[in-house]
Backbone and ligand atoms as CSV (ligand in chain L), in Angstrom:
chain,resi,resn,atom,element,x,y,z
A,1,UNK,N,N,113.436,178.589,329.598
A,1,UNK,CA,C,113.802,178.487,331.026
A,1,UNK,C,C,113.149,179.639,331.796
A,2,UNK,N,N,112.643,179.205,332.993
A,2,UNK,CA,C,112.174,180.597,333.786
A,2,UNK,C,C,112.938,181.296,334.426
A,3,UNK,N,N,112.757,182.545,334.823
A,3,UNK,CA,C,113.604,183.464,335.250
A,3,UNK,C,C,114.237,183.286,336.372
A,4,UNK,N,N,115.091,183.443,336.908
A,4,UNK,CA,C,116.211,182.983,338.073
A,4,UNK,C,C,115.821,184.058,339.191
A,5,UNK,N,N,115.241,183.365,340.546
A,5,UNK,CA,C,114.977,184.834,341.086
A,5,UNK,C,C,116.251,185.951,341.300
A,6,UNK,N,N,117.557,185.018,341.779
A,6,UNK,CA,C,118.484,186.110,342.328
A,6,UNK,C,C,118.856,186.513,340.904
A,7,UNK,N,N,118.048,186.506,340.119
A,7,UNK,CA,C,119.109,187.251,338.564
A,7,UNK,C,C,118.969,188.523,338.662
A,8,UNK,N,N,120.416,189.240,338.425
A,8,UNK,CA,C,119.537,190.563,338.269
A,8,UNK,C,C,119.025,191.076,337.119
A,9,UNK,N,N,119.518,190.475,336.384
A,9,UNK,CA,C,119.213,190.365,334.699
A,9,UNK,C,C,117.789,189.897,334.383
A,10,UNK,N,N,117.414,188.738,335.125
A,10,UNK,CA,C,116.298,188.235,334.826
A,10,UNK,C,C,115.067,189.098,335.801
A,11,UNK,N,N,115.751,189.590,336.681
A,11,UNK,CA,C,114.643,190.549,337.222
A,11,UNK,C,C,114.372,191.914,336.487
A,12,UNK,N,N,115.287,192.230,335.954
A,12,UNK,CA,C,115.153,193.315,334.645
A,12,UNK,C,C,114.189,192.775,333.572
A,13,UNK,N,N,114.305,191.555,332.864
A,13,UNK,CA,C,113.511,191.167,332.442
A,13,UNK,C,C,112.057,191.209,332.709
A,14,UNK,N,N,111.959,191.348,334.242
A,14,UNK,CA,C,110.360,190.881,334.857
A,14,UNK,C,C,109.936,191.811,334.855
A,15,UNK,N,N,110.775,193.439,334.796
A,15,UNK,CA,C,110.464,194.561,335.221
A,15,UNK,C,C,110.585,194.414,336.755
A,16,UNK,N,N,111.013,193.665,337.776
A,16,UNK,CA,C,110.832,194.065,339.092
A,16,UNK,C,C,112.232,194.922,339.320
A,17,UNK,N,N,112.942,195.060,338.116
A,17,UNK,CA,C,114.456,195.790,338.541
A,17,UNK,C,C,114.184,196.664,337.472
A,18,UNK,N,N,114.128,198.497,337.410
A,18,UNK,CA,C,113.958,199.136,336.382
A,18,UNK,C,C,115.346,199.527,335.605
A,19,UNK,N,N,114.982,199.894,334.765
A,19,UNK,CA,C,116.339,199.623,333.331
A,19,UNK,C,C,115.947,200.926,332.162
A,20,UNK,N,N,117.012,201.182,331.924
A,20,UNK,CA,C,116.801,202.497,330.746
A,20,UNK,C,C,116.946,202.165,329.880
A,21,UNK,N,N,115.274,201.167,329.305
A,21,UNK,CA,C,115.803,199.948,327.735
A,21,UNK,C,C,115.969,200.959,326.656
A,22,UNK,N,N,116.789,200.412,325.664
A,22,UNK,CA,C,116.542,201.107,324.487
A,22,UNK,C,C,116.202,199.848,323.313
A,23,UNK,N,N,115.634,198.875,323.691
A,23,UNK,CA,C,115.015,197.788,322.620
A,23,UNK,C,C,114.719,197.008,323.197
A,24,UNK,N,N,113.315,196.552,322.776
A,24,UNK,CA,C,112.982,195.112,323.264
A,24,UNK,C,C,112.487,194.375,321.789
A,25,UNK,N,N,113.019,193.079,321.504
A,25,UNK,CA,C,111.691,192.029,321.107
A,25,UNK,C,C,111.730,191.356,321.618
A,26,UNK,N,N,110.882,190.061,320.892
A,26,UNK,CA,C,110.287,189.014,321.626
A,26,UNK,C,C,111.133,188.503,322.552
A,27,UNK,N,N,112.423,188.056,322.367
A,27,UNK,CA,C,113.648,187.085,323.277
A,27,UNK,C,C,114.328,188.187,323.464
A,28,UNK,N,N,114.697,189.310,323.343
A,28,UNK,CA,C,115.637,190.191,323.300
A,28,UNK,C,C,115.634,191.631,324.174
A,29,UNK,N,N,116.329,191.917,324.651
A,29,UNK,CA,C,116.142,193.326,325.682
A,29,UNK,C,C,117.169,193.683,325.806
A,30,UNK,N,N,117.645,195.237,325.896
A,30,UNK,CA,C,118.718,196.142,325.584
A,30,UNK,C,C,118.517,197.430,326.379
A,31,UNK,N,N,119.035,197.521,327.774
A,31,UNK,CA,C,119.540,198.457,328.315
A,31,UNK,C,C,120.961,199.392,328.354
A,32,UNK,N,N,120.420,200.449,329.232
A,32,UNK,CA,C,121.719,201.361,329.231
A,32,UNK,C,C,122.318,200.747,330.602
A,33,UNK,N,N,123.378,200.530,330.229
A,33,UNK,CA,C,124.649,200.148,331.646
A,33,UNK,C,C,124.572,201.012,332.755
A,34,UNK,N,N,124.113,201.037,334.222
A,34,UNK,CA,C,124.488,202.076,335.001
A,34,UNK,C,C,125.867,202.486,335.332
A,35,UNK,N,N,126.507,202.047,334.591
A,35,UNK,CA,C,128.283,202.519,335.152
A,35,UNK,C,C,128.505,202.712,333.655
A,36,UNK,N,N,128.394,203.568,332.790
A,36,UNK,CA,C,128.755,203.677,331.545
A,36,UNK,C,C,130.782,203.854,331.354
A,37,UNK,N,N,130.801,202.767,330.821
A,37,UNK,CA,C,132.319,203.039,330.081
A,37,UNK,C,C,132.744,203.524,328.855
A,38,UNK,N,N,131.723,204.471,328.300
A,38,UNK,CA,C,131.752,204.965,327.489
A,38,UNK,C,C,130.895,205.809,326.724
A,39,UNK,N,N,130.451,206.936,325.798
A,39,UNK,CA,C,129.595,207.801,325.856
A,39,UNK,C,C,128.015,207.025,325.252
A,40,UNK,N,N,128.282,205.553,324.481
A,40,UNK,CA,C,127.554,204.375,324.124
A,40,UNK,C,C,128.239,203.306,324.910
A,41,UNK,N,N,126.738,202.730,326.091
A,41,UNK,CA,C,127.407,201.976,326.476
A,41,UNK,C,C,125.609,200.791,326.831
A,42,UNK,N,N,125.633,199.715,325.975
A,42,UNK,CA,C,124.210,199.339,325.932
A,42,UNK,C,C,124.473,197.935,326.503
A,43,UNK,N,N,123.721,197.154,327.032
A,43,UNK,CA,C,123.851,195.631,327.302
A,43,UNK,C,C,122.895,195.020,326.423
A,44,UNK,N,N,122.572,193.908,325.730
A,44,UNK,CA,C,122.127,193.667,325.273
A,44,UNK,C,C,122.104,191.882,325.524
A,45,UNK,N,N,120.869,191.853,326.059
A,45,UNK,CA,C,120.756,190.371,326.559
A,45,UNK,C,C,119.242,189.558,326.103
A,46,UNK,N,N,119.594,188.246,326.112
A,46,UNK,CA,C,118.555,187.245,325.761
A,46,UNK,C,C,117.645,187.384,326.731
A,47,UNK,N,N,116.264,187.022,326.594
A,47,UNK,CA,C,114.989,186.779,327.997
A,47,UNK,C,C,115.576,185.639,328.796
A,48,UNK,N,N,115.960,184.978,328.109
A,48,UNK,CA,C,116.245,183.269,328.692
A,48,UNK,C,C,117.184,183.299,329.490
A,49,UNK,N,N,117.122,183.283,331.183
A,49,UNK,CA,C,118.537,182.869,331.432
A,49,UNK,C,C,119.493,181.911,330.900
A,50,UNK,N,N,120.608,182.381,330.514
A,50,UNK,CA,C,121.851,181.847,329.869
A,50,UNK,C,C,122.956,182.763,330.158
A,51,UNK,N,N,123.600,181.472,331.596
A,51,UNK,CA,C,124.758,182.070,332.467
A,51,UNK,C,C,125.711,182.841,331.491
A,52,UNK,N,N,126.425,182.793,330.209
A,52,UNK,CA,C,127.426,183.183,329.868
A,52,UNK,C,C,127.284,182.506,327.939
A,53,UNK,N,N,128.360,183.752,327.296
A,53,UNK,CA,C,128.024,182.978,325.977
A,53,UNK,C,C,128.606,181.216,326.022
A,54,UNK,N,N,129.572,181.172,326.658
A,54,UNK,CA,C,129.530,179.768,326.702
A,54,UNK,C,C,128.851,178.239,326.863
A,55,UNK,N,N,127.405,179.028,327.619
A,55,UNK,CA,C,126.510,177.810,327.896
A,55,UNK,C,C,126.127,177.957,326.587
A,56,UNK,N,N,126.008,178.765,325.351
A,56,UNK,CA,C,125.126,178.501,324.241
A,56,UNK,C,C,125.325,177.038,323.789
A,57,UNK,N,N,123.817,176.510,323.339
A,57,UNK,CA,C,123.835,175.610,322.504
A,57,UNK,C,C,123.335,175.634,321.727
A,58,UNK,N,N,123.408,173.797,320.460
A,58,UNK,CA,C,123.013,174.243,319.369
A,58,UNK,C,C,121.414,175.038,318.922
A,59,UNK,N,N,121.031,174.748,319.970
A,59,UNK,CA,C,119.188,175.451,320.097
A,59,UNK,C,C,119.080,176.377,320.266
A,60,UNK,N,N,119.738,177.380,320.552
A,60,UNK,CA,C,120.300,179.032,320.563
A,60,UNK,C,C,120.701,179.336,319.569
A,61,UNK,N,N,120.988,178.939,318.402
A,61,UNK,CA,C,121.594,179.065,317.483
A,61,UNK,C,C,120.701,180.615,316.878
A,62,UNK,N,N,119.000,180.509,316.509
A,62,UNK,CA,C,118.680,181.695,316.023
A,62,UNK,C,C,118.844,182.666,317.106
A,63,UNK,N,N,118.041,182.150,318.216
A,63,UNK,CA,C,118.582,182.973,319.624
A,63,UNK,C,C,119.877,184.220,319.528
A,64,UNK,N,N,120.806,183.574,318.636
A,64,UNK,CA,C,122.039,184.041,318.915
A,64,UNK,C,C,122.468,185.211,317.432
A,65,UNK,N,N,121.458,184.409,316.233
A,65,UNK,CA,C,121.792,185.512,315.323
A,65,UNK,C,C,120.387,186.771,315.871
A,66,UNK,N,N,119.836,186.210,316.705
A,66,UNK,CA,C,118.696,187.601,317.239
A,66,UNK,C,C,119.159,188.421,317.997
A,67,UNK,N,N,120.648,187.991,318.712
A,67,UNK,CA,C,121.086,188.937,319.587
A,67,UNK,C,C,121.825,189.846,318.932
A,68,UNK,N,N,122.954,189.100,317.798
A,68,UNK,CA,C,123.411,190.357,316.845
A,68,UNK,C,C,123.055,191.076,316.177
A,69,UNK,N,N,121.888,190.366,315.661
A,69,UNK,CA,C,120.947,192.056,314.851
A,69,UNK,C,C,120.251,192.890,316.182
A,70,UNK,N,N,120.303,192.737,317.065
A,70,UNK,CA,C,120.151,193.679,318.309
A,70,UNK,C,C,121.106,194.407,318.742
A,71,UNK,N,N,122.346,193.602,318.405
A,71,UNK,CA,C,123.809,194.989,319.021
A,71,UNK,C,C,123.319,195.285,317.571
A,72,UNK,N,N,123.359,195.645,316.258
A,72,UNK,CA,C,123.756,196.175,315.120
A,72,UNK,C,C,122.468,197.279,315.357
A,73,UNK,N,N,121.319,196.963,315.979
A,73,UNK,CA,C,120.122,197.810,315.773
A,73,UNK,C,C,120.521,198.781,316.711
A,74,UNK,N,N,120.795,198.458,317.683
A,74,UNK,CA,C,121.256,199.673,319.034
A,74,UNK,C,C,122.564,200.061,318.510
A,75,UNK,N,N,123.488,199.580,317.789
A,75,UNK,CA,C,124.504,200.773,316.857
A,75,UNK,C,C,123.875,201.871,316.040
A,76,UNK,N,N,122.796,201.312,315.835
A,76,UNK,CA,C,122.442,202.145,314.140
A,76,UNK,C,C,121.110,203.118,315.012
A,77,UNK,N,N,120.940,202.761,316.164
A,77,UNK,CA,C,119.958,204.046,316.942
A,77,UNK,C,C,120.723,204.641,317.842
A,78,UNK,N,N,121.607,204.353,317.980
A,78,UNK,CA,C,122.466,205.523,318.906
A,78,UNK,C,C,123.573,205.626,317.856
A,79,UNK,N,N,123.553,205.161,316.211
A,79,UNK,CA,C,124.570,206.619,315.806
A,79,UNK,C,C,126.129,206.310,315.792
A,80,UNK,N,N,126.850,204.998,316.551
A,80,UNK,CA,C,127.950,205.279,316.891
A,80,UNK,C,C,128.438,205.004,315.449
A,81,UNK,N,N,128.725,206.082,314.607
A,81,UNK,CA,C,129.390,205.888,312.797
A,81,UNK,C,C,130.770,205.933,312.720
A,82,UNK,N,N,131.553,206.036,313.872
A,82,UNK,CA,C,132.633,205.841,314.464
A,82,UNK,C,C,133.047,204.488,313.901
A,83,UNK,N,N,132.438,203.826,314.523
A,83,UNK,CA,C,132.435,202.441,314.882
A,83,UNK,C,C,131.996,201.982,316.193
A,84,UNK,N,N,132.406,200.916,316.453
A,84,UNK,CA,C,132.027,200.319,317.897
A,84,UNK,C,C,132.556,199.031,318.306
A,85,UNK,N,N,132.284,198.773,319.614
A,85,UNK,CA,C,132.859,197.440,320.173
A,85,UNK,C,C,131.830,196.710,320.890
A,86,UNK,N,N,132.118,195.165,320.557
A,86,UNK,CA,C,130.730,194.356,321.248
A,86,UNK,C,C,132.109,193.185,322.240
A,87,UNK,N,N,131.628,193.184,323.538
A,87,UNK,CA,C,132.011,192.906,324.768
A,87,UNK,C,C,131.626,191.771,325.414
A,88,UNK,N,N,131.663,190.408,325.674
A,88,UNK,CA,C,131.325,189.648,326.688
A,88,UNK,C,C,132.159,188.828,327.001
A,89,UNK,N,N,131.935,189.088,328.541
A,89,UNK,CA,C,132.858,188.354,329.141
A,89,UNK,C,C,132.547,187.298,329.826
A,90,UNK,N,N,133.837,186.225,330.084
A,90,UNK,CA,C,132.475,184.642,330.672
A,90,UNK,C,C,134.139,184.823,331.085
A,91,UNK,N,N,133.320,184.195,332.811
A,91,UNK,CA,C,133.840,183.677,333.882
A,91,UNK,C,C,134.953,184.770,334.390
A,92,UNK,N,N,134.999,184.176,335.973
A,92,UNK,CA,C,136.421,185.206,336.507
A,92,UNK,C,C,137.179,186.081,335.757
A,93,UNK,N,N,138.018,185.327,334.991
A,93,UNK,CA,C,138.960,186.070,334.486
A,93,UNK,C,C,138.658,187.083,333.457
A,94,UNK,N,N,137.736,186.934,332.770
A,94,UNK,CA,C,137.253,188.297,332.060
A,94,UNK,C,C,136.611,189.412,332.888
A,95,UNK,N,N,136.241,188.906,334.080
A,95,UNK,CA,C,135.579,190.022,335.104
A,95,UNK,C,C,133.890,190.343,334.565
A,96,UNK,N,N,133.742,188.649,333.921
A,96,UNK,CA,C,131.956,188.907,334.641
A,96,UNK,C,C,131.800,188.804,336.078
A,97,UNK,N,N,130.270,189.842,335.646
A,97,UNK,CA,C,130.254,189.792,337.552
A,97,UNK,C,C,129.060,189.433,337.392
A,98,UNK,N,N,127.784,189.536,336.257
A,98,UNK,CA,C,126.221,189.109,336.099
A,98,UNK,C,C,126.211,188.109,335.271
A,99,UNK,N,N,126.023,186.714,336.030
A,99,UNK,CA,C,125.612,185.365,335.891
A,99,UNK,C,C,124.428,185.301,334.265
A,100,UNK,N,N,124.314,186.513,333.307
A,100,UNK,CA,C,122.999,186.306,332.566
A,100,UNK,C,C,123.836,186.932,331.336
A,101,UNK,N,N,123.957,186.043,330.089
A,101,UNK,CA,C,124.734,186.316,329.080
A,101,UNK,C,C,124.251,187.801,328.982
A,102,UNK,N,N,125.016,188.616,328.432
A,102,UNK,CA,C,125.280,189.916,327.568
A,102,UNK,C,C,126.146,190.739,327.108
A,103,UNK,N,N,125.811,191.230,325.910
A,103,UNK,CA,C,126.637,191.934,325.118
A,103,UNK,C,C,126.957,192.988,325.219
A,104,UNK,N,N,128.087,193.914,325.830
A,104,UNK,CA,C,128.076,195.400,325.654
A,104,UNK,C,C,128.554,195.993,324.483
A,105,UNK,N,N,127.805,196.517,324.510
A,105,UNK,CA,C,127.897,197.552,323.181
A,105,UNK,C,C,128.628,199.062,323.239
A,106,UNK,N,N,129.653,199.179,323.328
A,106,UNK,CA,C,130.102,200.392,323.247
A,106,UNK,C,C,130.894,201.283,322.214
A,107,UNK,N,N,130.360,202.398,322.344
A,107,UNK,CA,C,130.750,203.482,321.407
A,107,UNK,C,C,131.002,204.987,321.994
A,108,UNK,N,N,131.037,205.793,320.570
A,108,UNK,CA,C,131.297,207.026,321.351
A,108,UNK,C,C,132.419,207.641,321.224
A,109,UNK,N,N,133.593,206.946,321.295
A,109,UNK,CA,C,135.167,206.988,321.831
A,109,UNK,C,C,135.936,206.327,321.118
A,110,UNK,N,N,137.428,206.271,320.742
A,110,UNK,CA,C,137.873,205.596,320.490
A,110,UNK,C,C,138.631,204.682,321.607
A,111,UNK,N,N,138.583,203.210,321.412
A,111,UNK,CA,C,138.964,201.648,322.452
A,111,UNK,C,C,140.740,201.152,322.072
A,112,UNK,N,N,141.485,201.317,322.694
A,112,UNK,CA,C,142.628,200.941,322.700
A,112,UNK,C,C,142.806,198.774,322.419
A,113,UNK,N,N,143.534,198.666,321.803
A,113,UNK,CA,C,143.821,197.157,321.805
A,113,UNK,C,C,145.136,196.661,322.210
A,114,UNK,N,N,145.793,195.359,323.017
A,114,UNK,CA,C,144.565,194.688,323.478
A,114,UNK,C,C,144.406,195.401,324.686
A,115,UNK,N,N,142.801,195.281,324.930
A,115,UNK,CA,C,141.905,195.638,326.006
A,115,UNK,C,C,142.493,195.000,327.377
A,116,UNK,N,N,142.417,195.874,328.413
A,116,UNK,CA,C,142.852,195.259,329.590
A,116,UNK,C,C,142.432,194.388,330.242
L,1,AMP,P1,P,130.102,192.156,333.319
L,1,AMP,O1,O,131.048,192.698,334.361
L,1,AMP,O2,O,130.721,191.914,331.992
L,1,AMP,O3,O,129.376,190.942,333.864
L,1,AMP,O4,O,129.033,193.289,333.063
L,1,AMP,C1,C,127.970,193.543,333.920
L,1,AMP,C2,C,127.543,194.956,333.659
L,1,AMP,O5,O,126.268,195.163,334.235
L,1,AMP,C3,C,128.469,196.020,334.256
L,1,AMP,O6,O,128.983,196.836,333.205
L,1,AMP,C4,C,127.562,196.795,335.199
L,1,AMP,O7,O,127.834,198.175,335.218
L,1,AMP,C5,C,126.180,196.500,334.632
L,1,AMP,N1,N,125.083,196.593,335.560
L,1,AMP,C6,C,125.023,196.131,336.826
L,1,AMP,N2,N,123.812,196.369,337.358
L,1,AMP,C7,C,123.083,196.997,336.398
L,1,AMP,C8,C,121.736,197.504,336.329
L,1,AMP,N3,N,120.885,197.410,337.374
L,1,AMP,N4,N,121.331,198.100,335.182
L,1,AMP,C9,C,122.180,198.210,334.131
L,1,AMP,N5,N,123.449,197.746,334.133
L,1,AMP,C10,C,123.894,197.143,335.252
């Protein structure tokens, strides 16, 4: 799918929106959050626009094991031996606010359960 102009995700993708990546491959790209909630706090998103994990389908399927060895790779380069937490939220009520699936990755800290 081509990039969505109002994405801001997908304009990160294009480079016309700059981003403090810490990974790219081929389908895959991993920035630092500008509002960090935590001392590790990474997004980690597909090239392809894909509104939310919920639009995945079955054709995403490797798509989707490429995104988890991408949170596990940005765990294991920023260190968090703590542990960590992987984050996405779909629709209103979880309080997405960017229309372009991704994963946050956070570490650093210890995360209280359940999450608010
Ligand atoms: P969500 O609320 O789950 O949709 O998460 C969207 C995340 O994107 C929030 O944590 C924002 O802080 C983050 N964000 C918004 N704009 C940018 C940007 N230009 N670069 C990096 N992160 C961003």
């Amino acid at each position: 799918m081509d990039p969505v102009p109002d994405c801001l995700f997908c304009r990160i993708v294009t480079r016309e929106i700059p981003a403090d990546l810490v990974l790219e491959w081929e389908d895959v790209l991993a920035f630092r959050d500008v509002n960090p909630q935590a001392a590790v706090h990474v997004l980690v998103i597909p090239k392809e626009h894909i509104p939310s994990l919920a639009a995945l389908e079955q054709r995403h399927d490797r798509l989707l094991a490429t995104l988890v060895g991408a949170v596990n790779e940005v765990a294991r380069q920023d260190a968090v031996d703590g542990g960590f937490r992987v984050v996405t939220n779909i629709g209103p009520d979880a309080g997405q606010s960017v229309d372009h699936l991704h994963l946050h990755v956070l570490g650093g800290r210890s995360f209280g359960w359940p999450p608010g």
